[in-house]
ROSE-4610 file (N, C-alpha, C; in Angstrom, 1 decimal, always signed):
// ROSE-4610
residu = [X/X/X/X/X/X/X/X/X/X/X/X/X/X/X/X/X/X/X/X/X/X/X/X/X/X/X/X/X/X/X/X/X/X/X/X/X/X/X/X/X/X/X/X/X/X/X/X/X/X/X/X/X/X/X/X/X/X/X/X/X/X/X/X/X/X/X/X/X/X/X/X/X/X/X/X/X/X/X/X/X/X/X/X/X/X/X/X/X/X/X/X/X/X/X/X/X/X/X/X/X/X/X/X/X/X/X/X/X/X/X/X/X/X/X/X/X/X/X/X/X/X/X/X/X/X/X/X/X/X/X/X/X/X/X/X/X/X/X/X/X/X/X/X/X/X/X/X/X/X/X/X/X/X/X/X/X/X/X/X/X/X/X/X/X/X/X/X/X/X/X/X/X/X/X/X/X/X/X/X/X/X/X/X/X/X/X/X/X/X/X/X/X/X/X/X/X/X/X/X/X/X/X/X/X/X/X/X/X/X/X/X/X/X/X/X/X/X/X/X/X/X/X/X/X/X/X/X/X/X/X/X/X/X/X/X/X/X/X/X/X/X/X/X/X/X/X/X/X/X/X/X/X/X/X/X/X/X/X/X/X/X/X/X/X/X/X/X/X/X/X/X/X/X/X/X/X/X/X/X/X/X/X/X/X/X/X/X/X/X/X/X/X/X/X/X/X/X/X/X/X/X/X/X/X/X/X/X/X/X/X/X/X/X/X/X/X/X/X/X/X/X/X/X/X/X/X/X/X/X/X/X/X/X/X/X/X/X/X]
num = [1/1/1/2/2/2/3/3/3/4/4/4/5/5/5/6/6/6/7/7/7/8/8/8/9/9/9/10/10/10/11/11/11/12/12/12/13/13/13/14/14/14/15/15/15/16/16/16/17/17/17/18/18/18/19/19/19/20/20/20/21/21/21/22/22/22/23/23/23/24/24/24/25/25/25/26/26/26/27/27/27/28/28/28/29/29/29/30/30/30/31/31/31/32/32/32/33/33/33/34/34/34/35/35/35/36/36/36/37/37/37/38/38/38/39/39/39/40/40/40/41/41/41/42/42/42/43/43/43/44/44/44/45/45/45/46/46/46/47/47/47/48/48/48/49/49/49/50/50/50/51/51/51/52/52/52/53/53/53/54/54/54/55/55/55/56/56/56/57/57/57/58/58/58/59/59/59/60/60/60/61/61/61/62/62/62/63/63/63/64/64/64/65/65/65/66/66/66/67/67/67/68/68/68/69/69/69/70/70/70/71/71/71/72/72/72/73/73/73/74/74/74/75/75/75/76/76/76/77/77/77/78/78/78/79/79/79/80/80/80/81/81/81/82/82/82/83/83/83/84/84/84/85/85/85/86/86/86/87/87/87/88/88/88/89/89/89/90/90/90/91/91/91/92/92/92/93/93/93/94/94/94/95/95/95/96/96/96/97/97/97/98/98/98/99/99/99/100/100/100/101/101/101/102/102/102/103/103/103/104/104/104/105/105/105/106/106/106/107/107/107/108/108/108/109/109/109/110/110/110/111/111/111/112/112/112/113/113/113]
x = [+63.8/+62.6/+62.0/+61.5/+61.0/+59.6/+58.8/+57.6/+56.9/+55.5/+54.9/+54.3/+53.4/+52.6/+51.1/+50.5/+48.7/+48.6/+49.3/+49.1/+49.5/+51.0/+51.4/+51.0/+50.3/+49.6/+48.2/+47.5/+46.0/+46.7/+47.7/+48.5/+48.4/+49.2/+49.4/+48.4/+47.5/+46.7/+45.5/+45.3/+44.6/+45.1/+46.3/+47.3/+46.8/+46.9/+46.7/+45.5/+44.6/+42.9/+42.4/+43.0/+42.2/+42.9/+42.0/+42.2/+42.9/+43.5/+43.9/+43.0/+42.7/+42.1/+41.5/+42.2/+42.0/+40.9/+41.5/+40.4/+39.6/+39.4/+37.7/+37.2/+37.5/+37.2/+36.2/+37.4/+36.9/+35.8/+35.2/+34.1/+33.3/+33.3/+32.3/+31.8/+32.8/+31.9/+31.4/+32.0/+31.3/+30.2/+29.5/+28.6/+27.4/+28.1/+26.9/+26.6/+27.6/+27.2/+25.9/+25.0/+24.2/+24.9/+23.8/+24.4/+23.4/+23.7/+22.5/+21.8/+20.5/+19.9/+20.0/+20.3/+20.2/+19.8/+18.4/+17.1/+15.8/+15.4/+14.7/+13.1/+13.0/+12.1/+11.6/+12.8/+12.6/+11.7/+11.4/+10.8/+9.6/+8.8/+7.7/+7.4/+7.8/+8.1/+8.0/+8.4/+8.6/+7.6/+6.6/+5.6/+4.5/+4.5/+3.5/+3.7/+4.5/+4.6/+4.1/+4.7/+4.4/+2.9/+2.5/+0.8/+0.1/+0.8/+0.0/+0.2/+1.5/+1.2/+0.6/+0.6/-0.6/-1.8/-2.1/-3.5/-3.9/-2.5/-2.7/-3.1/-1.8/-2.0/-3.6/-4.0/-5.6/-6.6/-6.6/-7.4/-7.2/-6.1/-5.8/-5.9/-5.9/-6.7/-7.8/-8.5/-10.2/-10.8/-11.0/-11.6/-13.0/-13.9/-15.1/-15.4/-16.3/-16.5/-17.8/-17.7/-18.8/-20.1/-20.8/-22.6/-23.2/-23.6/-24.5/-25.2/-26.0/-26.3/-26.2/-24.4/-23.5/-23.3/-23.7/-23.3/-24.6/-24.1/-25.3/-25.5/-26.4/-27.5/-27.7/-27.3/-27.6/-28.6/-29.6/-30.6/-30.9/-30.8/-31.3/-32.5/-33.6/-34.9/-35.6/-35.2/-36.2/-34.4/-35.4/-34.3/-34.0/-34.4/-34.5/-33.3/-32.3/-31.3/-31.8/-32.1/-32.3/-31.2/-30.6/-30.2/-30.4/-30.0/-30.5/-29.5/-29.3/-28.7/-29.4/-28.0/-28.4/-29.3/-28.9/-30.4/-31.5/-31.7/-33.1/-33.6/-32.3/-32.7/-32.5/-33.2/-33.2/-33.0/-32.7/-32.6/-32.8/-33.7/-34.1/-33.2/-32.8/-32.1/-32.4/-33.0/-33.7/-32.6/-33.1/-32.3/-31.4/-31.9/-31.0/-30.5/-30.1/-29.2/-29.7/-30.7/-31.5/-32.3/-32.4/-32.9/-34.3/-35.0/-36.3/-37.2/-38.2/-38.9/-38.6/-38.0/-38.0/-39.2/-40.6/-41.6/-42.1/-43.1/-43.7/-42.8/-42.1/-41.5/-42.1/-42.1/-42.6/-42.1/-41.6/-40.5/-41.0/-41.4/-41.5/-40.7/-40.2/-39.1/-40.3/-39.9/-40.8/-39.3/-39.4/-38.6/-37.2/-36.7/-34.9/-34.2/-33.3/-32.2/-31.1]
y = [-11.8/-11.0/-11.4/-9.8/-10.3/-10.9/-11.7/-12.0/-10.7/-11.2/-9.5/-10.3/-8.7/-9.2/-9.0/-9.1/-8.7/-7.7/-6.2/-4.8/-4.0/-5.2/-4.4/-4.8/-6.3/-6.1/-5.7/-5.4/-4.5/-3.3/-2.2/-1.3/-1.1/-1.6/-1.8/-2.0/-2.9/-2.7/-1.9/-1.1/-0.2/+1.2/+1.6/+2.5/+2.1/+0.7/+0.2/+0.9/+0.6/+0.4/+1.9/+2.7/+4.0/+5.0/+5.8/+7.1/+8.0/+9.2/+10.2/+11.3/+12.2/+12.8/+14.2/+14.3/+15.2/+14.3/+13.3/+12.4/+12.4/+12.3/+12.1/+13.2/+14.4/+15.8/+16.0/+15.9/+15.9/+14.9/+13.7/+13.1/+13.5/+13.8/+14.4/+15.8/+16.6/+17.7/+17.6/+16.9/+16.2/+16.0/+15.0/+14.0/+15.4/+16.7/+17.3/+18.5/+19.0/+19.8/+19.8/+21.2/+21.4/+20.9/+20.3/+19.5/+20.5/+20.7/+21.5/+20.2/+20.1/+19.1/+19.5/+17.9/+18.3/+17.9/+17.3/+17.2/+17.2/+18.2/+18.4/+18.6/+19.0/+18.7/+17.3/+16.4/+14.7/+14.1/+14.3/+13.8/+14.1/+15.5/+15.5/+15.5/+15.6/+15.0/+13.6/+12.7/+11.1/+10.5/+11.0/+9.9/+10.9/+11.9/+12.3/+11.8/+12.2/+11.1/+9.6/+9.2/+7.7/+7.1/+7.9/+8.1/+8.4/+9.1/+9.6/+8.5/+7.9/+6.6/+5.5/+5.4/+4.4/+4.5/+6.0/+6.0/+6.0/+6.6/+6.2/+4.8/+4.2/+2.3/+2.0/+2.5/+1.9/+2.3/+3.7/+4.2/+3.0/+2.9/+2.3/+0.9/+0.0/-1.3/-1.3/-0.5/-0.7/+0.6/+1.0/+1.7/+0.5/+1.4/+0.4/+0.1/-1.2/-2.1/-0.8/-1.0/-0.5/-1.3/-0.4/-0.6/-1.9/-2.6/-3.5/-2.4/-1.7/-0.7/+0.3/+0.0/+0.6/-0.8/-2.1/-2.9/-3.5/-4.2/-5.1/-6.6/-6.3/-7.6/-8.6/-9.8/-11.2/-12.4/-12.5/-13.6/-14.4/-15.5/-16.8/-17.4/-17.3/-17.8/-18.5/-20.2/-21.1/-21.3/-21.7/-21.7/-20.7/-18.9/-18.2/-17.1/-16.3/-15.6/-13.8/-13.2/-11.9/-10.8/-10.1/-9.3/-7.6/-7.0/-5.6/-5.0/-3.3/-2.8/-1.2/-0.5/+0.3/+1.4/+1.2/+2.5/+1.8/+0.8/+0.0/-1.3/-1.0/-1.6/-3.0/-4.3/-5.5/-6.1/-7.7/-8.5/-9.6/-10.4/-11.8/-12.7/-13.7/-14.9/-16.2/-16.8/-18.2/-19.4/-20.5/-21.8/-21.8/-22.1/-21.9/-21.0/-19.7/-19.2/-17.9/-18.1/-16.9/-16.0/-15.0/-13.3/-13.8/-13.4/-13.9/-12.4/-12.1/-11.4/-10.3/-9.2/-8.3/-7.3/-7.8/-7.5/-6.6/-7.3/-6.8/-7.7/-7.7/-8.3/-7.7/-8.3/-8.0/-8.6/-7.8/-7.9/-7.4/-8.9/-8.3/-8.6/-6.7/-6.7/-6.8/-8.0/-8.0/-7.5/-7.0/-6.2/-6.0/-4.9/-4.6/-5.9/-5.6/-6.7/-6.2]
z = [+34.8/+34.9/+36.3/+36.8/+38.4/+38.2/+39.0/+38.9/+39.3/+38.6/+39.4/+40.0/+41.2/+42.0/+41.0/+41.7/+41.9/+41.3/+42.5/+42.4/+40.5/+40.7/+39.7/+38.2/+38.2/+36.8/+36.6/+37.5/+37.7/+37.4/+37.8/+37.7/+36.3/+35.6/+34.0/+33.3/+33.7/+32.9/+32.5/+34.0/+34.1/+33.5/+33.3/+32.1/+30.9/+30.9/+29.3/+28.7/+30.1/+29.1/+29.7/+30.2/+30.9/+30.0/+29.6/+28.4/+29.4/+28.8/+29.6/+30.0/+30.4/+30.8/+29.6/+28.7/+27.4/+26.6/+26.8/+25.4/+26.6/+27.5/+28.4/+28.2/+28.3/+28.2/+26.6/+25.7/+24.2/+24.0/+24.4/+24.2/+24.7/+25.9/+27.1/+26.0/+26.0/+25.3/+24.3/+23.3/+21.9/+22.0/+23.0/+23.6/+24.6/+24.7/+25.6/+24.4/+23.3/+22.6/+21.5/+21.7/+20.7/+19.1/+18.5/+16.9/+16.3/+15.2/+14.0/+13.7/+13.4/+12.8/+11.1/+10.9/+9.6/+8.6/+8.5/+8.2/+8.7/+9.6/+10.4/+9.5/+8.0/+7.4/+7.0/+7.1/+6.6/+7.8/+8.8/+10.1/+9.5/+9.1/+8.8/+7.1/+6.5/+5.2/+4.6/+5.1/+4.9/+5.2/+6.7/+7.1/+6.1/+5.7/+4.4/+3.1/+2.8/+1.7/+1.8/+2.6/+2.6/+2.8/+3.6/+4.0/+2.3/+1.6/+0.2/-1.2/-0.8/-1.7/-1.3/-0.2/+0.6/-0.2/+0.0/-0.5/-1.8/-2.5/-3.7/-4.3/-4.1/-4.2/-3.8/-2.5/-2.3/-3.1/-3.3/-4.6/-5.5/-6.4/-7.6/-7.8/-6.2/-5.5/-6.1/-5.4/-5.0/-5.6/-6.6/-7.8/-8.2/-7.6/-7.8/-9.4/-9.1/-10.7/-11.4/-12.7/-13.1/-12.8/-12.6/-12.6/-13.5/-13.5/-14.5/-15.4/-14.7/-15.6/-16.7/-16.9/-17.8/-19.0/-18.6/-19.6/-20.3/-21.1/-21.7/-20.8/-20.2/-19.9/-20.6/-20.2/-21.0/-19.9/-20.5/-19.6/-20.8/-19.7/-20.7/-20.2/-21.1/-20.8/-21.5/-20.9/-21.6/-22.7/-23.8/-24.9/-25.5/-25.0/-25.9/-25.1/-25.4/-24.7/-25.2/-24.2/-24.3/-23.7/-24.5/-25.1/-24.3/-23.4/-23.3/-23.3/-24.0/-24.0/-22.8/-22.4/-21.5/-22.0/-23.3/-23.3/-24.0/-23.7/-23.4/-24.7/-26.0/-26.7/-26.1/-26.8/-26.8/-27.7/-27.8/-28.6/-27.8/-28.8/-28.6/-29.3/-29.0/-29.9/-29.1/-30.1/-30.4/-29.9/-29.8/-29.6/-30.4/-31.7/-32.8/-33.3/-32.4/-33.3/-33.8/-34.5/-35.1/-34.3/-35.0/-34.2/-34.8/-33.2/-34.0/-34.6/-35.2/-36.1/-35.5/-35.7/-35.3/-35.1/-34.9/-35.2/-33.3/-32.9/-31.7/-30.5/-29.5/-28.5/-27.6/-26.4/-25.3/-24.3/-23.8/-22.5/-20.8/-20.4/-18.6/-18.0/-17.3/-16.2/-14.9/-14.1/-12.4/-11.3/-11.2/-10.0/-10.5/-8.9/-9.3/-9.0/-9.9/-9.5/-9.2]
């Protein structure tokens, strides 16, 4: 076997690794032709959706507390625990335990809370 030169294994290898001229053609056009899109609705589709369970999830987060004003009120005063319900009834209960006379009570509200 002759030794090669320089020329002639740059030569060869540039055969090796260089496409023919049909396959350059066929990629080139591939690579400049109009493609049909083919979800052209999903671009504006996806970021809405996604935006609307966002907001859902946040709704379903942060759904404010009910009002105090929807529940029963409990204050403890002294040794005696009072009792309000939202449509205005009351109850008193004693140290011990017991409802005291259900007779005349008298209850001062001083300011909103």
């Amino acid at each position: 076997m002759l030794p090669r030169t320089g020329d002639d294994a740059e030569r060869t290898l540039r055969e090796a690794y260089e496409p023919d001229a049909a396959t350059v053609t066929r990629v080139i056009a591939g690579a400049l032709a109009a493609k049909p899109r083919r979800w052209p609705a999903l671009r504006i589709v996806a970021p809405i959706v996604a935006a609307a369970l966002v907001l859902v999830c946040l709704l379903l987060l942060y759904q404010p507390s009910p009002t105090m004003a929807d529940d029963i009120r409990l204050e403890y005063l002294g040794g005696v625990a009072l009792l309000q319900a939202p449509d205005g009834t009351s109850w008193v209960i004693t140290s011990d335990g017991e409802r005291e006379d259900p007779g005349l009570n008298l209850i001062i509200v001083e300011g909103e809370k």
